[in-house]
N, C-alpha and C positions, 0 to 999 in steps of 0.2 A: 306339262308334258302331254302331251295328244297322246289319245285312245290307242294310235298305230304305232308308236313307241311303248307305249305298257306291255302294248302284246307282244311287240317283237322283243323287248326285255327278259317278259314272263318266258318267251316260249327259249328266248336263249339259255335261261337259267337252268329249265325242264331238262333240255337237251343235255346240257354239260353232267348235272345231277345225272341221268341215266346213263349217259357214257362211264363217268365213276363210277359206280354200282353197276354195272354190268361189268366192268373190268375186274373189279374187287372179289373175289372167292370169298364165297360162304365160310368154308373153314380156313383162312388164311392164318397163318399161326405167326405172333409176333415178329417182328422184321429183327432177322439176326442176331436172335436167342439163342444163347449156349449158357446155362445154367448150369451149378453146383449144387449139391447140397448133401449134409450130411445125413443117413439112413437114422432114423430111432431107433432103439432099442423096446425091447419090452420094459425096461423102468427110463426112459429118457426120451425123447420129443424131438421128432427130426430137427436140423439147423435150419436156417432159413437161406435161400440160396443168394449166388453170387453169379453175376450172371455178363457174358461178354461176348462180342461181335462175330469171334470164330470159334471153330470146333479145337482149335489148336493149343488156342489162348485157356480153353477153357479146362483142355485135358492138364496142362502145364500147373494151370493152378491147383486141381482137385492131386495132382503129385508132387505139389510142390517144386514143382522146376524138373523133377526126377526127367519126363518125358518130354521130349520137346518135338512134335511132331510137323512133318513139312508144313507152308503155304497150301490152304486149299487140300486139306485132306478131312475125312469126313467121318472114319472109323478109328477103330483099334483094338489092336492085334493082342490075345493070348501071350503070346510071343515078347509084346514090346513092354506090357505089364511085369510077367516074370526076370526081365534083365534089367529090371530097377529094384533096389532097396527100400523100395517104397515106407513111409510113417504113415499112409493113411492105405486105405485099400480101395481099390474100385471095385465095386457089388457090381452093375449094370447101368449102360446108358443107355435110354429111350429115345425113341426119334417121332419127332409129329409126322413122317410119312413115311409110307409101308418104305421097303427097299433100304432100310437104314440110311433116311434122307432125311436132309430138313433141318429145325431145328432141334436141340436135342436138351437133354436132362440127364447129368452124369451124378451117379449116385455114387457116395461115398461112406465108408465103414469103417470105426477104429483097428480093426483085423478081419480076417477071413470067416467063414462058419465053421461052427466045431463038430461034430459028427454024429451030436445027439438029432432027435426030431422036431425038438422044438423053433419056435421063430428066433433069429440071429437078430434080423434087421425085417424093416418095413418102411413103408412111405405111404402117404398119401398123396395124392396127384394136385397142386390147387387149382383153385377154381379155373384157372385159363388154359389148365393143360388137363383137365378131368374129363373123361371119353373121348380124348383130341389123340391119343399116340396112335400110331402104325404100324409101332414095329421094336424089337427091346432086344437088349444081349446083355448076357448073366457074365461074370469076371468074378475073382475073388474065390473060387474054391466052394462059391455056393452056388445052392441050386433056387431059381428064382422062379416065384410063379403070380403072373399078375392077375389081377382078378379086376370080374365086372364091376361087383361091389364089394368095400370095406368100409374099416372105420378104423383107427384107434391099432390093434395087435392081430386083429382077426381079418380075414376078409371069407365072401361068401358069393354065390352066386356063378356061375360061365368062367372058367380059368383058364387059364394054358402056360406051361411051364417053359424054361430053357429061352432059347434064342430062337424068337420070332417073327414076323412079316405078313402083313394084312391077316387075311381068315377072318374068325369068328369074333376076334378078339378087338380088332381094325376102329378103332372110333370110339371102344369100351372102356379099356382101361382106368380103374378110378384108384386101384390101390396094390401097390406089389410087397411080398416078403420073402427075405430070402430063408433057407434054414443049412 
């Protein structure tokens, strides 16, 4: 191969390489993640999730078929929770970007919070969605507050409680519990 072919090889390869990576986002979250998983408890250890190509697919499962939400919807509703007899509960689903967009992480609970102050339920975030969310909504009758950092039943550090969207919290998140 001659000298003016290696280089026009190299230099094609260079090119392509940077077109890819300059298209590619830094924080690009999973291509069409919708995850399940069950909350821990203070004596039991979150589930490990389930996880599927829409938001819709994903709500259906974490209700067991209860909810079946249109094509191409993105949230859910107060509303559409209470008019099912739900066997599991929905705590809150997270979303990787602010506006409740993106992909998400639906969290689930044997039942609702009970009315003392202790921790009901927790999670920890793993490692590919650990300071990655943007934005979270509380469900189930609990009050949810995700924090910068935690571990294990506690968490500590920068919080924000309820149903949220960017701010301070925007890229933080490592650990939520409800009570």
């Amino acid at each position: 191969m001659s000298l003016l072919r290696k280089v026009f090889a190299l230099s094609s390869a260079l090119l392509l390489a940077t077109i890819f990576f300059a298209s590619t986002p830094a924080h690009a979250a999973p291509v069409a993640q919708h995850c399940v998983a069950e909350a821990g408890t203070p004596t039991t250890a979150p589930g490990a999730p389930t996880c599927f190509a829409t938001f819709p697919e994903a709500i259906s499962f974490a209700t067991h078929g209860l909810i079946k939400l249109p094509a191409g919807a993105t949230t859910l509703s107060t509303s559409q929770l209470k008019t099912a007899a739900l066997a599991t509960t929905v705590l809150g689903v997270s979303y990787w970007n602010t506006g409740y967009s993106g992909s998400s992480y639906t969290h689930t609970g044997s039942s609702g919070c009970d009315t003392s102050s202790d921790i009901d339920f927790y999670f920890q975030f793993p490692t590919a969605w650990n300071d990655k969310a943007g934005s979270g909504r509380e469900y189930g009758l609990c009050d949810a507050t995700y924090w910068d950092n935690g571990h294990g039943t506690y968490g500590s550090g920068a919080s924000v409680a309820a149903d949220w969207s960017g701010g301070a919290m925007n890229d933080h998140a490592t650990f939520i519990e409800w009570r």
